[in-house]
N, C-alpha and C positions, 0 to 999 in steps of 0.2 A: 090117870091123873089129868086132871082138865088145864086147859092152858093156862098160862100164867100172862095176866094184862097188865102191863108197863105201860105209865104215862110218859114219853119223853117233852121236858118241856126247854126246847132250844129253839133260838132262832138262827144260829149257822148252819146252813145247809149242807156243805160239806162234814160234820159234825154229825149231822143227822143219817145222813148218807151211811158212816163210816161207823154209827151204832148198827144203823138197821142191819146193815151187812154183815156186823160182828155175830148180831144175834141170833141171825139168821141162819149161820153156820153152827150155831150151836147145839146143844144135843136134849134141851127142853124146849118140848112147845110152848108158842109165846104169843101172844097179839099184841103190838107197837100201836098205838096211840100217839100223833106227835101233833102239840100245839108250839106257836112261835112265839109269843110271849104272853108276859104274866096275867092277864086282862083275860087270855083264851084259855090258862090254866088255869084261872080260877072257875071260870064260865064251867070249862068243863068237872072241875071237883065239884060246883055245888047243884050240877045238873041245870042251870041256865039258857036260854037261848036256844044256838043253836045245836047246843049238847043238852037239851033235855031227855032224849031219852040212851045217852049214852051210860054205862056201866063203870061204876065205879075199881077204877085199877087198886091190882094187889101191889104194886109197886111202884114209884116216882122214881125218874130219875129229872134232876132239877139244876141248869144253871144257873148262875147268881147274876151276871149280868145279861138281863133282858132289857126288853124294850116295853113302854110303856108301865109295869110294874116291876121291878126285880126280884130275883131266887129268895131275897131275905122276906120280902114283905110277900110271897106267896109262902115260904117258909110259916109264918107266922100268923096266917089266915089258917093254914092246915092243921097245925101244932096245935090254937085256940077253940077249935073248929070240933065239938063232942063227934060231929058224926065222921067225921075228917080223921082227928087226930091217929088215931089207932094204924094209918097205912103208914110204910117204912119211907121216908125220904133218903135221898143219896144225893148230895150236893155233888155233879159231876160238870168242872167247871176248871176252865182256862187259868183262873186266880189262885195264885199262894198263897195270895195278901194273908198275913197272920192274923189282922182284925177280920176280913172273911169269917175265916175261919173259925176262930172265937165265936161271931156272931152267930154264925151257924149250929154249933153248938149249945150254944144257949138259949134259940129256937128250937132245940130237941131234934134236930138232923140225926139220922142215923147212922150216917158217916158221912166224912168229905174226902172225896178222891178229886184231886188236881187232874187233868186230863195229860196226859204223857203226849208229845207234839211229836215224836216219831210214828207211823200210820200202825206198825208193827207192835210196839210200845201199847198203842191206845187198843187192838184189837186183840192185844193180854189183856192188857187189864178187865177188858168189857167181859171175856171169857170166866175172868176169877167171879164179876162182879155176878155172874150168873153160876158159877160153879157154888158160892157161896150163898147166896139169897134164894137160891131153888133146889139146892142139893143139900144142904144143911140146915139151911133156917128153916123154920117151921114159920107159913106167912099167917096172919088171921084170917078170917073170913071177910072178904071185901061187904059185906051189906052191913 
């Protein structure tokens, strides 16, 4: 099974720290990809710049509040986006807010997980989020 390429796109470094290490420990191979906000995750989904020749990820994981453009309006570049849409998004993000939420959904998010603030808490969840999207989900072909 060939590795499985995750875009993280967050600008909290502790955040980023505390995925890579989740994932790290985990028990599929993976290659992290992390840009800091939405201007570099578009760069990098539409192959621009200075990610032109990088490869398009089998999976997003995406915050909603960035810098420069936010989770929703990267959300809905990806969602409208033919050769974009078809990769799984995961709004993985500090916000409850119920309009978030909403929103995200109705840019076609594949799920939203609130980020759990105890360290223990968040390096469950990251474990499920890989237990589930690499061990049961069947992902599509990234090209």
């Amino acid at each position: 099974m060939k590795p499985i390429h995750i875009l993280l796109v967050e600008d909290n470094e502790g955040d980023i720290m505390l995925t890579v290490d989740a994932f790290e420990e985990g028990k599929i191979s993976n290659n992290i990809s992390v840009v800091r906000d939405g201007n570099e995750a578009i760069d990098f989904l539409t192959q621009t710049g200075k990610y032109a020749s990088r490869e398009r990820p089998d999976l997003i994981l995406l915050d909603v509040n960035l810098p420069k453009k936010n989770g929703h309006e990267v959300l809905h570049l990806i969602k409208t986006n033919d050769g974009l849409k078809h990769i799984p998004v995961i709004m993985l993000t500090t916000s409850s807010s119920e309009n978030d939420i909403e929103k995200a959904y109705k840019n076609f998010a594949n799920c939203y997980i609130t980020k759990p603030i105890d360290v223990n808490d968040f390096m469950v969840a990251i474990s499920k989020i890989e237990d589930f999207w690499f061990s049961i989900v069947s992902l599509p072909n990234n090209s």
